[in-house]
C-alpha positions in Angstrom: 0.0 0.0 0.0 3.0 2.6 0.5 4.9 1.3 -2.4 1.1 2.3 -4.4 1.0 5.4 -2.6 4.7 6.9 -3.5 4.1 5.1 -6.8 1.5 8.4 -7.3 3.5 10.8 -5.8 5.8 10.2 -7.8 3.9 9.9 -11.3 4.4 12.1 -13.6 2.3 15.1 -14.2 -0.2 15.0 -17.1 0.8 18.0 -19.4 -1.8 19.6 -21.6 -1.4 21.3 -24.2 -4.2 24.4 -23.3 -1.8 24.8 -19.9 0.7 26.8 -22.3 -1.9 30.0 -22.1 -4.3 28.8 -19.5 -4.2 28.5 -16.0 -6.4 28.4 -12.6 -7.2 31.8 -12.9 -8.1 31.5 -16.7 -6.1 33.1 -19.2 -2.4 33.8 -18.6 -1.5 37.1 -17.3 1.2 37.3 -20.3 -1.1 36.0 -22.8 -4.2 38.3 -21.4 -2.1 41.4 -21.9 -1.0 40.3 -25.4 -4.5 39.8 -26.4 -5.9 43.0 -24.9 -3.3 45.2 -27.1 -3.7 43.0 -30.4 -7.3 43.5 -30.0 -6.5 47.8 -29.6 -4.0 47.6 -32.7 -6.6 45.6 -34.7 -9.1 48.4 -34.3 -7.0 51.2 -34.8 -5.6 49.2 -38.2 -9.7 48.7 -38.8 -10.6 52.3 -38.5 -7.1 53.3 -40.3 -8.4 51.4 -43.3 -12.0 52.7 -43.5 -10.4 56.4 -43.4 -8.1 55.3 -46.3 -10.8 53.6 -48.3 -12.7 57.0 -47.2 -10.0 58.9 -48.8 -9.5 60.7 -45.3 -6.0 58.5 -44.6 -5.0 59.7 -40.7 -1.7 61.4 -41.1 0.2 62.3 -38.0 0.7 66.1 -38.2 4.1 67.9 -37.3 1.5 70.5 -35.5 -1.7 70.4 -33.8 -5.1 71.2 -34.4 -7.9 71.0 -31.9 -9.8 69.5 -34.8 -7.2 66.6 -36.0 -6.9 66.6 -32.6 -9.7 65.1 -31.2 -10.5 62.8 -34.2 -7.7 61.1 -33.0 -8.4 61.0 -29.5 -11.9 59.3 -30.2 -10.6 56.8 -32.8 -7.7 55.8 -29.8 -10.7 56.1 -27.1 -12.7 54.1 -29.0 -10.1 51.1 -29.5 -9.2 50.5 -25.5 -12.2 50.6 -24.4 -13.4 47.7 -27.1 -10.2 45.8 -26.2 -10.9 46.5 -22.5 -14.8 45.3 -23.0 -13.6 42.3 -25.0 -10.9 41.5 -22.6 -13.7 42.1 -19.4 -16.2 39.3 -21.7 -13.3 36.8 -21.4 -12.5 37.0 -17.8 -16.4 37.4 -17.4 -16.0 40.4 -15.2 -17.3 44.0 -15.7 -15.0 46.5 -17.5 -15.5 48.9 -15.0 -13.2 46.8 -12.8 -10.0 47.8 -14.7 -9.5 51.2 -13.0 -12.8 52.7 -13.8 -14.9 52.1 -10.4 -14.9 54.6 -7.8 -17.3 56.3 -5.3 -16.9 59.7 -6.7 -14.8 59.7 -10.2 -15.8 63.3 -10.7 -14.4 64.1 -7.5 -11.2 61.9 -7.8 -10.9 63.8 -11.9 -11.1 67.5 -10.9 -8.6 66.6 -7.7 -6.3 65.1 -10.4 -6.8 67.7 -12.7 -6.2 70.8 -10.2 -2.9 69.2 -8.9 -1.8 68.9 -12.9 -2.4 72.5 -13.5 -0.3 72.9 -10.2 2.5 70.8 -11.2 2.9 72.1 -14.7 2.5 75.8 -13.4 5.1 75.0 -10.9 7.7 73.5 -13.6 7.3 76.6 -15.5 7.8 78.8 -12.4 11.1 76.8 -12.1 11.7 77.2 -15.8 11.6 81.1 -15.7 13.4 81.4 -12.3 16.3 79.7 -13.6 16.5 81.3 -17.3 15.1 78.6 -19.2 12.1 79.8 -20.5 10.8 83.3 -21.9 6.7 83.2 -21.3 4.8 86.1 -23.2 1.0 86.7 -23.7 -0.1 85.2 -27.2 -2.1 88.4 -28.1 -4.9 86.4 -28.8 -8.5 87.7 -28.4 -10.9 87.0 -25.4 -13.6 85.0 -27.3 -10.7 83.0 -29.6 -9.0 81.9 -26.0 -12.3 80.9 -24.3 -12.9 78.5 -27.9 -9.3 77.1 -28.6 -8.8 76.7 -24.3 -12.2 74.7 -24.4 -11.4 72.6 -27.2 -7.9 71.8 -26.0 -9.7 70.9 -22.9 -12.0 68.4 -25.0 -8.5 66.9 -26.5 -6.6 66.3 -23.2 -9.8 65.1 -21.7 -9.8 62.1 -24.3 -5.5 61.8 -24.5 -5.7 61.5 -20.7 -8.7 58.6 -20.8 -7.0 57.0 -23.8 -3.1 57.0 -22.2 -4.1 55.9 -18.9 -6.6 53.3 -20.1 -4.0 51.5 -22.6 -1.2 51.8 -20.0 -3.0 51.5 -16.3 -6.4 50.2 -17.0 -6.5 47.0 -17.8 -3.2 46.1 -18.3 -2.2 47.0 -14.9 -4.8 45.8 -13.2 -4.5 42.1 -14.9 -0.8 42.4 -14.1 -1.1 43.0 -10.4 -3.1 40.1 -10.0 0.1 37.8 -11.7 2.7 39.8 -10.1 3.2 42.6 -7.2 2.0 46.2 -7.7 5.8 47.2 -8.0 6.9 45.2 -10.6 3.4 45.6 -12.6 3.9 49.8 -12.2 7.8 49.6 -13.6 7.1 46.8 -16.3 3.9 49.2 -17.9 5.8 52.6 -17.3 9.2 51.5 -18.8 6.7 50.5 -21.6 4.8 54.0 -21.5 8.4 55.6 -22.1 9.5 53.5 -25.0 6.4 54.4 -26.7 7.5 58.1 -26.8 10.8 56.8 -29.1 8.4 57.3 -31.5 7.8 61.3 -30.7 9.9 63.7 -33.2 13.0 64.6 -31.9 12.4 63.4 -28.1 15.5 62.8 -25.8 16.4 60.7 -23.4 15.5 63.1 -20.6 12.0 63.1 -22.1 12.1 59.6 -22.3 12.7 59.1 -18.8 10.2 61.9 -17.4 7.1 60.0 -19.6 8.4 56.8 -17.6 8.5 58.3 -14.4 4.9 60.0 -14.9 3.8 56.2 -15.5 5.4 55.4 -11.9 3.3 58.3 -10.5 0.7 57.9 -11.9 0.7 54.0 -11.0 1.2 55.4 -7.2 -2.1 57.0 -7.6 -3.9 54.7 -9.0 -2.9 51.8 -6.5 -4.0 54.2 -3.6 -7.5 55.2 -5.1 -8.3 52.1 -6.8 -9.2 54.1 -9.9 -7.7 55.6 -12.5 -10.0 59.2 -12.7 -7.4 61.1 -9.9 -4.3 59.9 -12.8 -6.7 61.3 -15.6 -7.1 64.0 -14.4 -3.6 64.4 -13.6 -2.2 63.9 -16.9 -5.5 65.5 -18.9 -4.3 68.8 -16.9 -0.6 68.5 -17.3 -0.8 68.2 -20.9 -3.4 71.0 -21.4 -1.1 73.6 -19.4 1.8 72.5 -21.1 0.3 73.7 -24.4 -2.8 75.9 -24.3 -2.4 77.6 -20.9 1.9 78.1 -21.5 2.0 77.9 -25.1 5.4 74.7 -24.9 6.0 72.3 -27.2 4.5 69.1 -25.8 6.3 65.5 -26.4 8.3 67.7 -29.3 4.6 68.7 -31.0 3.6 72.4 -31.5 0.1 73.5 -31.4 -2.2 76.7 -32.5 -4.4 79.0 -30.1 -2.6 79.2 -26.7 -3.0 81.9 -23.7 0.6 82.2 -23.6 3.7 81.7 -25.7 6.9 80.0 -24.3 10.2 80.1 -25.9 13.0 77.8 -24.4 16.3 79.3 -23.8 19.5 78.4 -22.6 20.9 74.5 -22.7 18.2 72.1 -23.7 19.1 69.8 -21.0 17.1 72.8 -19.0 15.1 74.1 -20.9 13.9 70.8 -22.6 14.1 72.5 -26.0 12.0 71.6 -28.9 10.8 68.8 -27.0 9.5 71.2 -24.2 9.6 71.1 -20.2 9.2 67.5 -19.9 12.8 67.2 -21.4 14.5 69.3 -18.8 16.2 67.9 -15.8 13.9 70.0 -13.4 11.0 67.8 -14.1 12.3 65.0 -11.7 11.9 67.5 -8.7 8.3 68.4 -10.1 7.6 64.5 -10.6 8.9 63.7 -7.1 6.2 66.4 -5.8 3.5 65.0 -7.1 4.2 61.7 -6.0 4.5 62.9 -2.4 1.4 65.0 -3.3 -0.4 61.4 -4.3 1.0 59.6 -1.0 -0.4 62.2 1.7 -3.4 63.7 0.1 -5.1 60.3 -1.4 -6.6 57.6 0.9 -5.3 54.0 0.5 -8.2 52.2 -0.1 -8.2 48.5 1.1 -8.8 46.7 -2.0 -7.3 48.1 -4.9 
């Protein structure tokens, strides 16, 4: 009877071919995340093609236009939230469950979005104290400001759902539940900062700042639960950065801003073309708001 017994113990285990991308929790984490960004591409290559058999081909412009603008935004908007309903069908769990849950979003978005506006407002401040940046008024009339700063709203609205959706919705949240938080947070932000290689004329400085926005951000969102406080975050961050200070964002130029910045001095300060997230004195700012995240947002208990 304990020859039979170790006999079984010892018997070798059944493999299965299914086990390669399936496992006790259903799909594999690696496999899961593959599939949720396949299924983004394959949209955004479905909606590329009906634009080009449309004769309106999507062309990625040197400068911006509220208008190209937010076409773009909806098309992008539109792909990660089917990958992240597909993906949520799969696991048979609602899609609000990847980041977008929470008690009071609205709340959580204008909190987000009033410490962005601080944060950029304050890297500028830095900017200007230490010679790197010019700021004058654009000249621009009342009623033209009002429409071009409510539009670029409308734009960074959707670029700050789409960015944080792709890179901390689903993605993150399926990871934590394979890995810990930390290594989920540096895999997805070393991954949000090798997507801006493809920027024109970004550096390595800006490089690293995009990453270490995704670590901040990541920092929020563990602590809320939800991604609305890092959307509005990153919504507000980018909307100063180029309607309310007139900068180059990520190395793009856009039309109707409040004010008009000009870098000056070394780029490494100044961020140059690429504007203030390619200057050294962004790590300060970064380092802020991640102190801001850790004593002004509540851990809730399960993330």
């Amino acid at each position: 009877m304990e020859n039979l017994a170790n006999a079984e113990s010892h018997a070798p285990v059944r493999f299965r071919f299914r086990d390669i991308w399936k496992g006790p929790d259903g799909l594999r984490t690696g496999w899961a995340i593959l599939a949720f960004y396949l299924i983004y591409a394959g949209v955004i290559f479905a909606i590329g093609c009906l634009a080009y058999v449309l004769h309106h081909p999507f062309r990625r412009p040197s400068n911006l236009t509220p208008g190209i603008a937010i076409v773009g935004g909806v098309m992008n908007c539109c792909a990660v939230l089917a990958a992240t309903l597909a993906m949520s069908r799969i696991e048979r769990k609602s899609w609000l469950n990847y980041g977008l849950r929470a008690s009071r979003p609205l709340l959580q978005l204008a909190q987000g979005a009033f410490w962005g506006i601080a944060a950029i407002s304050a890297m500028m401040g830095l900017l200007a104290l230490t010679h790197g940046v010019q700021i004058e008024f654009s000249g621009a009339s009342a009623q033209s400001l009002l429409e071009s700063g409510l539009l670029w709203a409308v734009v960074f609205a959707l670029v700050g759902f789409n960015e944080e959706l792709t890179f901390r919705g689903y993605a993150f949240f399926r990871l934590t539940r394979g890995t810990r938080p930390l290594v989920a947070a540096v895999v997805l932000s070393l991954l949000f900062g090798g997507v801006h290689l493809t920027n024109h004329g970004e550096t390595a400085i800006g490089i690293a700042q995009a990453a270490t926005f995704g670590l901040v951000a990541c920092l929020a969102i563990w602590r809320t639960g939800s991604l609305w406080w890092a959307i509005g975050l990153h919504a507000a961050w980018d909307w100063g950065e180029t309607f309310l200070f007139g900068t180059a964002n990520s190395g793009l130029t856009a039309q109707g801003q409040l004010l008009i910045s000009h870098a000056t001095g070394p780029a490494w300060l100044s961020g140059g073309t690429v504007g203030p997230e390619a200057s050294v004195l962004v790590f300060p700012v970064m380092a802020m708001v991640a102190l801001i995240a850790v004593k002004t947002l509540r851990r809730v208990e399960k993330p």
